[in-house]
VEXGUTOR-867686 format. One record per residue (C-alpha): x, y, z; residue number from 1. Coordinates in pm, 1 decimal. Example, Ala and Ser with C-alpha at 12.3 -4.5 7.8 and 13.67 -1.06 7.14 Angstrom:
<nodes>
+----------+----------+----------+-----+
:       xx :       yy :       zz :   i :
+----------+----------+----------+-----+
:   1230.0 :   -450.0 :    780.0 :   1 :
:   1367.0 :   -106.0 :    714.0 :   2 :
+----------+----------+----------+-----+
</nodes>
This chain:
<nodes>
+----------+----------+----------+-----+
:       xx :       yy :       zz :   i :
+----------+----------+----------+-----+
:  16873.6 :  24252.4 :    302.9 :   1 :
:  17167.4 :  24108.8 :     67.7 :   2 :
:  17075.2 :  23772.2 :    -94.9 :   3 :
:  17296.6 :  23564.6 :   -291.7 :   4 :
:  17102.4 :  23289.0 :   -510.8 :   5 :
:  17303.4 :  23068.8 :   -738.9 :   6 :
:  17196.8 :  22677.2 :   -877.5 :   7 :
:  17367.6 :  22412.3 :  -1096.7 :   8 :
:  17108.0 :  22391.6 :  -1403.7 :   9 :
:  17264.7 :  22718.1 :  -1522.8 :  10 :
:  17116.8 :  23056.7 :  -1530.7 :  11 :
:  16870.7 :  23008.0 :  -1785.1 :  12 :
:  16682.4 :  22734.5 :  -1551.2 :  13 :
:  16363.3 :  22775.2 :  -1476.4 :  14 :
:  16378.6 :  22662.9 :  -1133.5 :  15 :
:  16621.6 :  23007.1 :  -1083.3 :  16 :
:  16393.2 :  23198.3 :  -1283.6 :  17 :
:  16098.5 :  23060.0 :   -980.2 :  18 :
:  16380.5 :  23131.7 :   -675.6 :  19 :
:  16407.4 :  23445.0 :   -827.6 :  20 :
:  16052.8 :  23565.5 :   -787.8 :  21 :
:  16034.7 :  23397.2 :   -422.9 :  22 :
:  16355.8 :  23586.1 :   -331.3 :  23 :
:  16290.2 :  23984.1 :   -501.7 :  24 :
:  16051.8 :  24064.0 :   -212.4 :  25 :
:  16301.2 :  24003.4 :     39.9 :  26 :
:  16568.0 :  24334.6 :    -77.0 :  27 :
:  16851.9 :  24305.7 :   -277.9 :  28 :
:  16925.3 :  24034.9 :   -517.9 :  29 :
:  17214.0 :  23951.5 :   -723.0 :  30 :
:  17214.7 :  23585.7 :   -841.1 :  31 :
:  17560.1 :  23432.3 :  -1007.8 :  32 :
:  17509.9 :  23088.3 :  -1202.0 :  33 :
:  17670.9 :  22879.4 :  -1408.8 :  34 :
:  17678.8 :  22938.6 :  -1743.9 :  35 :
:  17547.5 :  22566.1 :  -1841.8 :  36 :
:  17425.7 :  22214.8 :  -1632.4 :  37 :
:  17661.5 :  22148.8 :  -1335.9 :  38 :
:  17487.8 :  21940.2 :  -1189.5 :  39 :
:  17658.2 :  21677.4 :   -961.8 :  40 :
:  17952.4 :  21921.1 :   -909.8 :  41 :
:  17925.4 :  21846.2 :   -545.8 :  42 :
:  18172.1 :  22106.0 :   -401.6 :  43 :
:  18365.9 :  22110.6 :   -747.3 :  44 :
:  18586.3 :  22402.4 :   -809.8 :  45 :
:  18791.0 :  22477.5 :  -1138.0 :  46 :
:  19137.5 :  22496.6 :  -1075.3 :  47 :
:  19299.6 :  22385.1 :  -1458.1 :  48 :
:  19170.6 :  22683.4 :  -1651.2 :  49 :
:  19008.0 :  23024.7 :  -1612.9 :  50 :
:  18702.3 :  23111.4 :  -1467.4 :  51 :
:  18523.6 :  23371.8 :  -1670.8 :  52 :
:  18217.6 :  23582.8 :  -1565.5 :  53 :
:  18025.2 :  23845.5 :  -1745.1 :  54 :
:  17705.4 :  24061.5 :  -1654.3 :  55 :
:  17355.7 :  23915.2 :  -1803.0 :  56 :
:  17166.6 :  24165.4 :  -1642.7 :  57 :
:  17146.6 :  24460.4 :  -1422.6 :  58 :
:  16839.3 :  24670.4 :  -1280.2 :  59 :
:  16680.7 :  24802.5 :   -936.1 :  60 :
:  16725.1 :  24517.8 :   -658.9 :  61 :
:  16824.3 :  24236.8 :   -937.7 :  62 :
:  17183.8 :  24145.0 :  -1087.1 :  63 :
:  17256.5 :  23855.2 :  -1266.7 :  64 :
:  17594.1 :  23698.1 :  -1391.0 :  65 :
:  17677.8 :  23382.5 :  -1581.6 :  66 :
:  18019.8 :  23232.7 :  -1440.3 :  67 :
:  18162.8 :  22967.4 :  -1645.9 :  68 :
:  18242.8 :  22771.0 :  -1364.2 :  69 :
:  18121.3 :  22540.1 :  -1073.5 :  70 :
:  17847.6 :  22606.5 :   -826.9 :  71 :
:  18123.7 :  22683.7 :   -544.6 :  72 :
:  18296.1 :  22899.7 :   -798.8 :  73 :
:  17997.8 :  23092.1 :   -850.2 :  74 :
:  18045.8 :  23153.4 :   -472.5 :  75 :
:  18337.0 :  23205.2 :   -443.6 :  76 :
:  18329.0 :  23492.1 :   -761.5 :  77 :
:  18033.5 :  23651.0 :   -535.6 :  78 :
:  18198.1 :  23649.6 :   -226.3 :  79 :
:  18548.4 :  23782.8 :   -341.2 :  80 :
:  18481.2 :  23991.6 :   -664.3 :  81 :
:  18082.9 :  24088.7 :   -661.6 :  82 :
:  17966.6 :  24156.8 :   -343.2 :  83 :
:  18098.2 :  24456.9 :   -141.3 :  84 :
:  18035.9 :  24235.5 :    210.3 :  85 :
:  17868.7 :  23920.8 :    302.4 :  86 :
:  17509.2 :  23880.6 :    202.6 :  87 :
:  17306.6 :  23771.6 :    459.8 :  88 :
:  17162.3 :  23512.8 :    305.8 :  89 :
:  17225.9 :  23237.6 :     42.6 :  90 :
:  16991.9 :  23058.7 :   -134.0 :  91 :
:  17088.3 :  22792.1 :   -388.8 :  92 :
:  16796.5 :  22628.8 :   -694.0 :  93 :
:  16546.0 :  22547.6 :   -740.7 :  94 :
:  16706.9 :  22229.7 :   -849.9 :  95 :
:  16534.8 :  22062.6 :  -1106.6 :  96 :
:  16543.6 :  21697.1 :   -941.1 :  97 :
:  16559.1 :  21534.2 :   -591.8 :  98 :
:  16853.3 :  21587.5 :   -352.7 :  99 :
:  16725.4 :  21369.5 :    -67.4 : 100 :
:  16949.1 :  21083.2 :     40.8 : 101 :
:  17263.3 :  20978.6 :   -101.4 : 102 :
:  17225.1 :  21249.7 :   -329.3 : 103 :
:  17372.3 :  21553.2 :   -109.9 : 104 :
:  17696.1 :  21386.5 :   -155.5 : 105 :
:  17690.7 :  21469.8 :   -573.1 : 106 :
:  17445.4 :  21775.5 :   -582.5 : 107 :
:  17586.5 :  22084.5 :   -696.9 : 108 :
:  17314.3 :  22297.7 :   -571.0 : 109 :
:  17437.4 :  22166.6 :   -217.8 : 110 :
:  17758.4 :  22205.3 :   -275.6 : 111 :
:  17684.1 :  22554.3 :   -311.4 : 112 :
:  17510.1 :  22608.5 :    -14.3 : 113 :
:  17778.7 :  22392.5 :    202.3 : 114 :
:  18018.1 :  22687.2 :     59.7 : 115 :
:  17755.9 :  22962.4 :    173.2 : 116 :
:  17802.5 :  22825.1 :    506.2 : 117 :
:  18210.0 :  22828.5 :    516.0 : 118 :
:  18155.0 :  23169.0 :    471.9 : 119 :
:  17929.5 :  23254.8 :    791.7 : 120 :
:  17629.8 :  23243.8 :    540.5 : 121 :
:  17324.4 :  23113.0 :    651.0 : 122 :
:  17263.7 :  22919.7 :    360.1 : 123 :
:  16910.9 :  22697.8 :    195.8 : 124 :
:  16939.2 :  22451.2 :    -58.2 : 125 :
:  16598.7 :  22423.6 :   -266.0 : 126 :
:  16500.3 :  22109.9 :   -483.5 : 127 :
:  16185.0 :  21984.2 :   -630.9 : 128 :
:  16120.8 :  21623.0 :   -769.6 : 129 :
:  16065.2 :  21657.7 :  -1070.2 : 130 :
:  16328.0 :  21683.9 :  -1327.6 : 131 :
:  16192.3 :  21826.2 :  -1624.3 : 132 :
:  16268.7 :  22146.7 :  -1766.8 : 133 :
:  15876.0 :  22253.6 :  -1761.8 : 134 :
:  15831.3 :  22141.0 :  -1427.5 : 135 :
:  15571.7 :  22341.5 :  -1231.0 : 136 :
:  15780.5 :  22566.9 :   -927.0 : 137 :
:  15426.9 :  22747.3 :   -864.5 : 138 :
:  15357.7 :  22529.9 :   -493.8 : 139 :
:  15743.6 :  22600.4 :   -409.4 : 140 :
:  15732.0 :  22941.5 :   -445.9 : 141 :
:  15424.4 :  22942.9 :   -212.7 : 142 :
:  15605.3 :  22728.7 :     19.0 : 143 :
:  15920.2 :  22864.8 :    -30.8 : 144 :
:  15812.3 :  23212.5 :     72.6 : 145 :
:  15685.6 :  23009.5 :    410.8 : 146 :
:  16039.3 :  22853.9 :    491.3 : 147 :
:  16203.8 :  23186.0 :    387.9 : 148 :
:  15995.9 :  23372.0 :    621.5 : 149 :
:  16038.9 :  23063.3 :    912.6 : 150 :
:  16441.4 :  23095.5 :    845.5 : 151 :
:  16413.0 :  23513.0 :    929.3 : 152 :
:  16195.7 :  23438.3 :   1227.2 : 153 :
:  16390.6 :  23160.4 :   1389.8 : 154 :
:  16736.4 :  23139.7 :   1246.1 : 155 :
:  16921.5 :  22820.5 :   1248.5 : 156 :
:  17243.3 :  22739.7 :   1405.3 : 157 :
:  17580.6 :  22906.5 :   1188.2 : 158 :
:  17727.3 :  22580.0 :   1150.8 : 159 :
:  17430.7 :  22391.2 :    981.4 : 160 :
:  17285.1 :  22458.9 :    591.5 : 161 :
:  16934.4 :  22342.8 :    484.5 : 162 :
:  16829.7 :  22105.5 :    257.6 : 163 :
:  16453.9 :  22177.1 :    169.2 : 164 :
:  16330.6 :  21915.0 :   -105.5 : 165 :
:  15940.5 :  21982.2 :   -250.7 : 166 :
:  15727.4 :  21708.5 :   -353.8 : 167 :
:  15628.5 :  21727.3 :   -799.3 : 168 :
:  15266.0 :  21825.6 :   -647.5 : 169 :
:  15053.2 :  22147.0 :   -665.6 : 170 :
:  14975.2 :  22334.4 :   -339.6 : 171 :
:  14702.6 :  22225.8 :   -239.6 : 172 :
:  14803.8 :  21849.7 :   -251.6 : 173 :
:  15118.5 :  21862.8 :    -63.4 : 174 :
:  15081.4 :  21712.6 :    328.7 : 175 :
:  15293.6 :  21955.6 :    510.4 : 176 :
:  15635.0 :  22037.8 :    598.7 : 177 :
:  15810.3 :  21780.4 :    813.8 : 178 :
:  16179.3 :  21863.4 :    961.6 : 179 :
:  16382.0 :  21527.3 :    869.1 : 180 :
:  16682.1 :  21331.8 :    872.7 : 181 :
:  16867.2 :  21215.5 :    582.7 : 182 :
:  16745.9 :  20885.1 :    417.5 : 183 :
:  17018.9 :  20554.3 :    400.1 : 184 :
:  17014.7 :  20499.0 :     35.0 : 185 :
:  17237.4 :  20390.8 :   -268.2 : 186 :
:  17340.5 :  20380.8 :   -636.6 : 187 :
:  17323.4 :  20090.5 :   -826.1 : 188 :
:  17419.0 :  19978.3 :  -1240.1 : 189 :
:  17514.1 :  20311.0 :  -1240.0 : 190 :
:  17675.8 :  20283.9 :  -1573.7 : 191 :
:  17548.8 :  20147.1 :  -1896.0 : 192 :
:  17809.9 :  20047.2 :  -2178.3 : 193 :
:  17717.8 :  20129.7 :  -2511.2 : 194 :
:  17912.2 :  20156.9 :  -2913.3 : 195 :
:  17939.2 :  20428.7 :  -3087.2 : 196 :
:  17907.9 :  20421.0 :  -3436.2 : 197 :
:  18295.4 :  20370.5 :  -3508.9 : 198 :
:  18214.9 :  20055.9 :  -3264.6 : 199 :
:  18426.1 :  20192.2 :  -3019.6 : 200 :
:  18275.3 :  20109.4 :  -2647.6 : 201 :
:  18167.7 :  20415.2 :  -2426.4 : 202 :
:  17986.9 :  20443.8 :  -2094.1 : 203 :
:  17701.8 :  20610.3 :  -2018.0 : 204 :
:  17604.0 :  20712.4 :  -1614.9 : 205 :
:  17288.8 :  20584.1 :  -1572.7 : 206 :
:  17221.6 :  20438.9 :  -1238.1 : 207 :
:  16935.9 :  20301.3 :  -1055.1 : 208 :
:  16852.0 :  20405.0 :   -660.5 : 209 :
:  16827.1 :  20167.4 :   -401.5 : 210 :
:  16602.3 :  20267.1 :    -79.5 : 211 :
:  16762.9 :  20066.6 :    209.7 : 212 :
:  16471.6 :  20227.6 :    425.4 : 213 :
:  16156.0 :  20193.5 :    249.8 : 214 :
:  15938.4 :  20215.3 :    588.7 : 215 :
:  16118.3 :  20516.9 :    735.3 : 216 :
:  15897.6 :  20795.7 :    727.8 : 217 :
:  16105.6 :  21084.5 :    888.3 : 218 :
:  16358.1 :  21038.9 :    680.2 : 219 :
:  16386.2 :  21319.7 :    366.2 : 220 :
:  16388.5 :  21072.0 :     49.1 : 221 :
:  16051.3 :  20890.3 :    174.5 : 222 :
:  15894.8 :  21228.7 :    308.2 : 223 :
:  15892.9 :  21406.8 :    -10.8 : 224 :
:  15795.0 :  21053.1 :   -207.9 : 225 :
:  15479.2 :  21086.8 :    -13.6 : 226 :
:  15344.4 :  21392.9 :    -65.5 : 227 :
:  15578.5 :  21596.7 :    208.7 : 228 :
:  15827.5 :  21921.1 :    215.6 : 229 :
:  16144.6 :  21801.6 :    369.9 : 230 :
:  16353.7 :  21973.2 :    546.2 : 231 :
:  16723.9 :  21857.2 :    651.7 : 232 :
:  16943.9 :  22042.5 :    859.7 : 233 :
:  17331.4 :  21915.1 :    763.1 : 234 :
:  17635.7 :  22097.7 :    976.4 : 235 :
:  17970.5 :  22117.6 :    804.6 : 236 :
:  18128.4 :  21911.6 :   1075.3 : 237 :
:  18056.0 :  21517.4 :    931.1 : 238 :
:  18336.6 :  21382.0 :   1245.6 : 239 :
:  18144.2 :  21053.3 :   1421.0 : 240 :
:  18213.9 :  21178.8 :   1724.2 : 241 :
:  18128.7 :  20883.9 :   1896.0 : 242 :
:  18315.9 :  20657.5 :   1658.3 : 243 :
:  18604.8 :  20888.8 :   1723.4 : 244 :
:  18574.1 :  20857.2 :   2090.3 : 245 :
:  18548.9 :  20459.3 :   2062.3 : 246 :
:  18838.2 :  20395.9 :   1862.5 : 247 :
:  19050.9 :  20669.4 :   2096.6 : 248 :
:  19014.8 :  20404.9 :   2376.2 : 249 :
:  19042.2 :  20016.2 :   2107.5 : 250 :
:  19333.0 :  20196.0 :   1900.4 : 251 :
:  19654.6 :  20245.3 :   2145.1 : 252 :
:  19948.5 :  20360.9 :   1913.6 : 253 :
+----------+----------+----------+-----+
</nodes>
């Protein structure tokens, strides 16, 4: 099997370094990552300057390469300049730090896998709660290897990507794995103004997240707060089809 992993904490991250490991036993790995953080890329590509890419490795069922671009260019490089055909799976983390919520909109790890999937991928987006750089990945990779193995038993639908988000908790304190919807939540103060020492004013993004659903217990945000491995499936299609269909008959041009 060919398996494309790529992140947005850069290659160095530890979080790859764990998605790595999970991933080796499966066949054929070649992982392309961003040279540094890209985090809230979304589905960011560079467009105003080169995109450079060099070889940081290269040995039996492992290649790595360092593009100095977005997440989705790091896709994009694999897809039209790496790979000889389609992988057959994508995998894109572990992301150091929640994507539940509001926060698919922003996250650059799944941005990436939203681009797996415009490609016929099937495509997973892994994230743990925890944000730290030291942050323990040892309960995702035992539960990662479980949702891997799930995703090659009972594929899901081409149209649809994954967003799988691990509780900060070791193995044997995690609840379960619960399939989930995406939690209603917002950003708040999201930027504080501070002086630099010439006293001119800058702003830093800081921001503070509001739950609007605090009760809601199949939805990913509160599932993972409590102890749960969420799992969302998005599609690429986000038309309100029924919104579409109501304003067809109120709208007469």
């Amino acid at each position: 099997m060919q398996i494309l992993l790529t992140n947005d904490d850069g290659y160095r991250a530890p979080g790859l370094a764990a998605l790595i490991e999970i991933m080796k036993p499966y066949g054929q790995v070649t992982v392309v990552a961003p040279e540094d953080m890209q985090s809230g890329m979304s589905s960011a590509l560079t467009t105003k300057i080169p995109v450079r890419l060099r070889k940081i490795t290269s040995g039996k069922g492992l290649e790595i390469y360092a593009c100095s671009g977005t997440p989705v260019d790091c896709v994009k490089l694999a897809m039209s300049c790496i790979l000889p055909e389609k992988p057959d799976l994508l995998v894109s983390g572990i992301n150091h730090g929640i994507n539940a919520s509001s926060a698919v909109i922003y996250s650059g790890t799944l941005g990436a896998a939203m681009e797996g999937t415009l490609y016929g991928v099937p495509s997973i987006g892994f994230s743990l709660a925890d944000d730290a750089q030291d942050a323990d990945f040892n309960s995702c990779k035992i539960y990662g290897t479980k949702i891997i193995d799930r995703t090659l038993q009972h594929p899901f639908a081409p149209h649809v990507f994954l967003n799988v988000n691990f509780p900060a908790l070791p193995a044997e304190k995690i609840k379960g794995v619960r399939l989930a919807r995406q939690h209603k939540g917002s950003w708040i103060k999201e930027f504080e103004k501070r002086t630099d020492p010439h006293g001119f004013d800058y702003y830093w993004l800081t921001g503070q997240f509001v739950n609007h659903e605090p009760g809601a217990l199949d939805a990913d945000e509160n599932l993972c707060r409590n102890g749960y491995i969420s799992i969302v499936p998005h599609q690429l299609d986000m038309t309100e089809y029924s919104e579409l269909q109501r304003l067809q008959k109120e709208w007469q041009f």
